[in-house]
Structure formats: structure tokens, C-alpha cells
N, C-alpha and C positions, 0 to 999 in steps of 0.2 A: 504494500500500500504506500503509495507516495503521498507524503504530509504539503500541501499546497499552502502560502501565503498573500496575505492581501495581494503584493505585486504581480504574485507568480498566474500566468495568463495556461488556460489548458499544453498541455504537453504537445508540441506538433504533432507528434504523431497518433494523436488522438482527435479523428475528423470532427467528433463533435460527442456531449454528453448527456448521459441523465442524471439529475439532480436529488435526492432527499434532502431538505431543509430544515435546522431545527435545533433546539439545548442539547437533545440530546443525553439527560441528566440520567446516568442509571445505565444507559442503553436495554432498557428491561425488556422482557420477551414481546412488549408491544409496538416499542422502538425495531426489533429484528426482523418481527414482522412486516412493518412498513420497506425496510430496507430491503430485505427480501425482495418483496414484490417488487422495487425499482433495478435491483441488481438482475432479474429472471427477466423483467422486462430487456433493460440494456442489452443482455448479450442475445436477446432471441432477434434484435433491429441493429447487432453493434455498433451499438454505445458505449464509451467508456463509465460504468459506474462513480458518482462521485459523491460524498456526503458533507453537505454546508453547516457547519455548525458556528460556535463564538466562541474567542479568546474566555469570555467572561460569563457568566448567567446573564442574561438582556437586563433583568429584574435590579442589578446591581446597582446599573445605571440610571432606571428608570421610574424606578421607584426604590430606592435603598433602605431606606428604614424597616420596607416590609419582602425584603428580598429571601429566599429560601436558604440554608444551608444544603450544601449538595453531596447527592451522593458519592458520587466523584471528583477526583482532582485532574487535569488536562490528561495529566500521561496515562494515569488508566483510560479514562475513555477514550484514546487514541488505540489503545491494547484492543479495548472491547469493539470501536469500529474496525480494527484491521481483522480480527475474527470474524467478522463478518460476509469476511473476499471481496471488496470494491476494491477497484480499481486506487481510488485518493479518496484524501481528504481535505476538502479546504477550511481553512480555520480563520474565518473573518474577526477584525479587530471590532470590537463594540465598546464603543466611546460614546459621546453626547453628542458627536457631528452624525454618526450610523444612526443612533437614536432619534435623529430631527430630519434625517432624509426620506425624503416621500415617495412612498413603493416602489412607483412609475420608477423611479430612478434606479433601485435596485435592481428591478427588471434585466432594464437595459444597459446599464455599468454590469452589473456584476455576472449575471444569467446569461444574457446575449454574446455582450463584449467579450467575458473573459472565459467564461466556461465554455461558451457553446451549447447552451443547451438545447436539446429537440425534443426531452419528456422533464419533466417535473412531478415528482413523483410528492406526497404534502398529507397530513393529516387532517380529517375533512373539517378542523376548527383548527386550521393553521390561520396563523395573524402576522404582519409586519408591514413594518414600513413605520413613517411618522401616523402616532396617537392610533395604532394598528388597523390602520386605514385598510392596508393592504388581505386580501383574502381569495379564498380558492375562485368568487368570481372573476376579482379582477384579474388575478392570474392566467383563467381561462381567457377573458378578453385579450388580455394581452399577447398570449400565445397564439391567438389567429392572427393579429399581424405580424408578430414574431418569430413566426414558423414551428411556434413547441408544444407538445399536447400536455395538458393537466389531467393529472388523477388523483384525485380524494379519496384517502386509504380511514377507514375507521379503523384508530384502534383495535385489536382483538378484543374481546371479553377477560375478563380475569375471574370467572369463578371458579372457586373451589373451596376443600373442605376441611380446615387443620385440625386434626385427630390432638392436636397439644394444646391447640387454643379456643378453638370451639369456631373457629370466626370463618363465616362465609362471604366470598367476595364475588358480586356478580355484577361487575362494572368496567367499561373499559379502563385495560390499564394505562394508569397515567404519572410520573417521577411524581409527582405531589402526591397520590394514594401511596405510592412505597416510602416515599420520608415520613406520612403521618406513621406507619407501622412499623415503621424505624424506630422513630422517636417515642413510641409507645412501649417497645422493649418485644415486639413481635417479631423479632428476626426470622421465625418458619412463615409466616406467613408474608411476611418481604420478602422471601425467596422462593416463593410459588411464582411471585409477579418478577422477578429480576431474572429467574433462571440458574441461578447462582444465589449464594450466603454474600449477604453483605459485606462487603471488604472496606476497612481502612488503612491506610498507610502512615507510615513516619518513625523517626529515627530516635534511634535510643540517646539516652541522653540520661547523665547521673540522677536520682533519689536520691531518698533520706539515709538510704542504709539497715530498712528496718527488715524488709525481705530475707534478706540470707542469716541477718546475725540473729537477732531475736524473732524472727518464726521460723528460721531454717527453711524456706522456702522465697529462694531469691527470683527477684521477679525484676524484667523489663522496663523500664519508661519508656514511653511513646510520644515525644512532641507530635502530635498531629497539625496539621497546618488550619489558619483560621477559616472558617468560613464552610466545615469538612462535617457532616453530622454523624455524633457518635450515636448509637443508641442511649437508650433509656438507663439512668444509673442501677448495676446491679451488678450480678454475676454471671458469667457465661461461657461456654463449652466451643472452642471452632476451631482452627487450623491455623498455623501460622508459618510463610512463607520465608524459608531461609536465607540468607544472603548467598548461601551455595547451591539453590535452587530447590533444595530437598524440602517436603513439607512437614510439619511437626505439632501433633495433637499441644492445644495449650488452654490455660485458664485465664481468660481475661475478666479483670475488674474493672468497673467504670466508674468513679465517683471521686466525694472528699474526705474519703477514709474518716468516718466517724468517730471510729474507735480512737481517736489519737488528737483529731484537731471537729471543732465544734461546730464551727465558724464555715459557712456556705461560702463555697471558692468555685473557681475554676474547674469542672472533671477532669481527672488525670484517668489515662488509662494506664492499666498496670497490664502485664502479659505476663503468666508464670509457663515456662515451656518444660513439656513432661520429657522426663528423661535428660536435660541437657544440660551440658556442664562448659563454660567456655564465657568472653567475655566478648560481649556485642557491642558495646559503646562503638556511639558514631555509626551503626551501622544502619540502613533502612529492610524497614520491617513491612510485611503485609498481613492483616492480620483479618481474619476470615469469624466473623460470629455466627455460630451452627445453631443455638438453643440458649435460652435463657434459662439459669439454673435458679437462680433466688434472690431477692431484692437487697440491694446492701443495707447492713444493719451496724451496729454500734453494739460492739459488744465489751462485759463490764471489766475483762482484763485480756495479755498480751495469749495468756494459754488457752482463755476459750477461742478468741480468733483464731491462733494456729490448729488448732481439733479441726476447726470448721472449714481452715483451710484444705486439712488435707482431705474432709471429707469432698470437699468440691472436687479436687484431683481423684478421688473413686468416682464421684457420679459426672463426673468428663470421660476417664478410661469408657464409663459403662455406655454412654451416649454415645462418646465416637467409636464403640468398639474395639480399641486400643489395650 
């Protein structure tokens, strides 16, 4: 997959292309779906596949005070569109000038001019352009003089039935339904809609010191970058990705450790990884949450935490089958 930028004009050797437009936040099984359909379309008319997304979430920009944390940071979803099999990606800058330009103009700069497009593939409550003037009409208007056909993809549906949480989901999927179920601590049910366990990334980085000495059980720090949504504070059962590629059953916590400090902070994640002995600092981490094991609590000294720790590492082994 070639990574395409503002300047970068389609590839000569690419007569002309189809487009999917969009955040793109998650790339969840309904995001696949859409791209699918444009990628099966492309190669059956050859097309080069392409998928437009933004440096930024639009929302940043556009309204910031009430803009989303996201599921993902650029380079994973760059990971998860090239899983995909398109051809590129372009990756538009979204500033305050993008944000004030009006459709028409997108169109024709970006679609016409630089891509080439001849199908436009969009989800049928796709929006853009200045004050999201722009939509699947005008798109179609435009591509009878433009030469490029539009297709309005709905969503897939997202129903189904979690045997852990009880919760039924019969709506299309959409990144804002999988971050409210995120942030709610449903990571099984985030990951019927994603296709995958919700991943976070980021780099280890010193603690207190209280993991290895006094619980005997040393654990990770994870700077996650701002703006990255963790799940719901608690305890949880997933997988964590190695710096040497290998993956590794782990315990991760989310919150402001009760037990020790009182006082509502910032959520740290902590990662304790079963079986490993070695030292990570500075190193970047992926870390995958499988199941939510039990809400963080405050407990009234350092040896009932540690019991409770190590009962978490049984009922991990027992969940991920480890």
C-alpha cells in the first residue's frame, strides 16, 4: 500500500481511481465492508483502489471541545487500511483552511485533479465540505459532469449477542457505537463491531517501583499518547505485543490505583506480562484488551492487593487459555 500526501498527485501509472472517503476511526468491520465493496468494485473496471482519510479527526478542528477520543493513532490505522489490499492511501491535512473549503472545491482539487477518480465509493450519511454542505447528492451531481459514478454503501448491521454481557447490538456499525462500548468497559462487545480486541499502544516508561518490590509482581507503564481512548477503569485479561514481534498473555490495569493514592488523576495503564522477565523501558508496547475481569477497587493493605493480584493472573491464564 503506498501512503499518498497532500502534494502527492495519483501515481502515473495509475490511469485513474476509486475512492473510499472518511475518519476512518477503528476501521471496524463496517469501515471493511464499505472498503471492500470499493476495492471489488476497482479491480473488476481497473481502478487503482484508494482510501481518503485525515491527518486528524475533522471533529478536532471543528468543533474541539466536543471532539471524540479515538480508537486509533495514525500508524495503526494505516496497519489496518493496508490489511485491507488497496492499492494507497491518501492522508489529507485537516486544518481550518480544509475545514472552510466548500465541497464543490474538494471535488474538483482533490477527487478530479489529483486522484482521478471515476467511482466514489461513501457511506450513505457521508458529509463534507464547509458546514457539511457537501453529501452523497451533491457528489452524484457532480460526478455526471465529472465523469465518476457514486455509490452509497450503508453500513452493515452490527447485531449480535454477548454471552459475557448480555448486550445486543442491532444497528449499523459506527466508531462512535464502539468508543461508547469502549469507554463503558465492554471490550467483547467492541470487538464483535471492530473484528479485533481493542488495541492501545505506547511506551514504557518508569513507575513508582511498587510492582516488583512490594507485590512481587512487576508491571509495565504505558505513556499512551493524548487524545487515545482507554477503556473503562478496571481490570482486564488481553494480549500484548512484543517488541520482538512475539505475542504475550498479560494483565492490564486501568486507573489511579486506589489503594495507594486517593486523589482522582490521570488513568495510568499498568501491563503485568505473564511469564516474562526482562526490562522494557523505552520500549513501544501494543496492548490488546480481551475481557474485562473486575472493576478497580481500593483495597485496605499492600497483601490483600497482591492475593488479588495474583488471582487476576489465574483468571487471565483461565480466559486466554494460557
Amino acid at each position: 500500500m503506498r501512503v499518498l500526501t497532500d502534494t502527492d498527485p495519483l501515481p502515473g501509472e495509475w490511469e485513474a481511481s476509486a475512492v473510499s472517503i472518511g475518519a476512518f476511526d477503528g476501521v471496524h468491520l463496517g469501515h471493511r465492508a464499505l472498503i471492500g465493496e470499493m476495492r471489488a468494485r476497482a479491480e473488476l473496471i481497473g481502478l487503482a483502489s484508494v482510501v481518503l482519510t485525515f491527518d486528524r479527526h475533522p471533529a478536532v478542528v471543528v468543533r474541539r471541545e466536543s471532539a471524540p477520543l479515538l480508537l486509533t493513532g495514525t500508524d495503526q490505522k494505516l496497519e489496518l487500511l493496508d490489511s485491507t489490499g488497496i492499492d494507497a492511501v491518501r492522508i489529507v491535512t485537516f486544518d481550518e483552511s480544509r475545514a472552510s473549503q466548500p465541497p464543490e472545491e474538494f471535488v474538483t482539487g482533490v477527487l478530479v485533479e489529483q486522484l482521478r477518480a471515476r467511482l466514489v465509493v461513501v457511506g450513505s450519511d457521508f458529509h463534507f465540505g464547509k458546514g457539511r454542505r457537501g453529501n452523497l447528492a451533491l457528489l452524484s451531481e457532480m460526478g455526471h459532469s465529472y465523469g465518476f459514478g457514486v455509490e452509497g454503501v450503508q453500513l452493515m448491521p452490527g447485531g449480535f449477542s454477548s454471552a459475557a454481557t448480555g448486550d445486543v447490538v442491532a444497528e449499523p456499525i459506527s466508531s462512535t457505537r464502539v468508543r461508547a462500548l469502549v469507554a463503558e468497559g465492554k471490550v467483547e462487545a467492541a470487538a464483535a463491531l471492530l473484528g479485533r480486541d481493542h488495541e492501545v499502544r505506547g511506551t514504557v516508561e518508569p513507575g513508582d517501583g511498587r510492582g516488583g518490590t512490594e507485590l512481587g509482581c512487576p508491571t509495565a507503564n504505558l505513556a499512551v499518547a493524548d487524545g487515545i481512548l482507554l477503556p473503562r477503569n478496571g481490570i482486564y485479561a488481553g494480549w500484548c505485543h512484543m517488541p520482538d514481534g512475539t505475542v504475550a498473555p498479560m494483565v492490564a490495569s486501568i486507573g489511579i490505583r486506589p489503594t495507594y493514592y486517593r486523589q482522582a488523576s490521570h488513568p495510568l495503564l499498568e501491563v503485568h506480562i505473564l511469564d516474562f522477565e526482562g526490562d522494557l523501558y523505552g520500549e513501544r508496547l501494543a496492548v490488546r484488551f480481551h475481557r474485562r475481569l473486575r472493576d478497580e477497587v481500593a483495597f485496605r493493605s499492600t497483601e490483600e492487593l497482591s492475593s488479588q493480584i495474583w488471582k487476576d493472573i489465574e483468571d487471565t491464564r483461565r480466559v486466554l487459555g494460557t
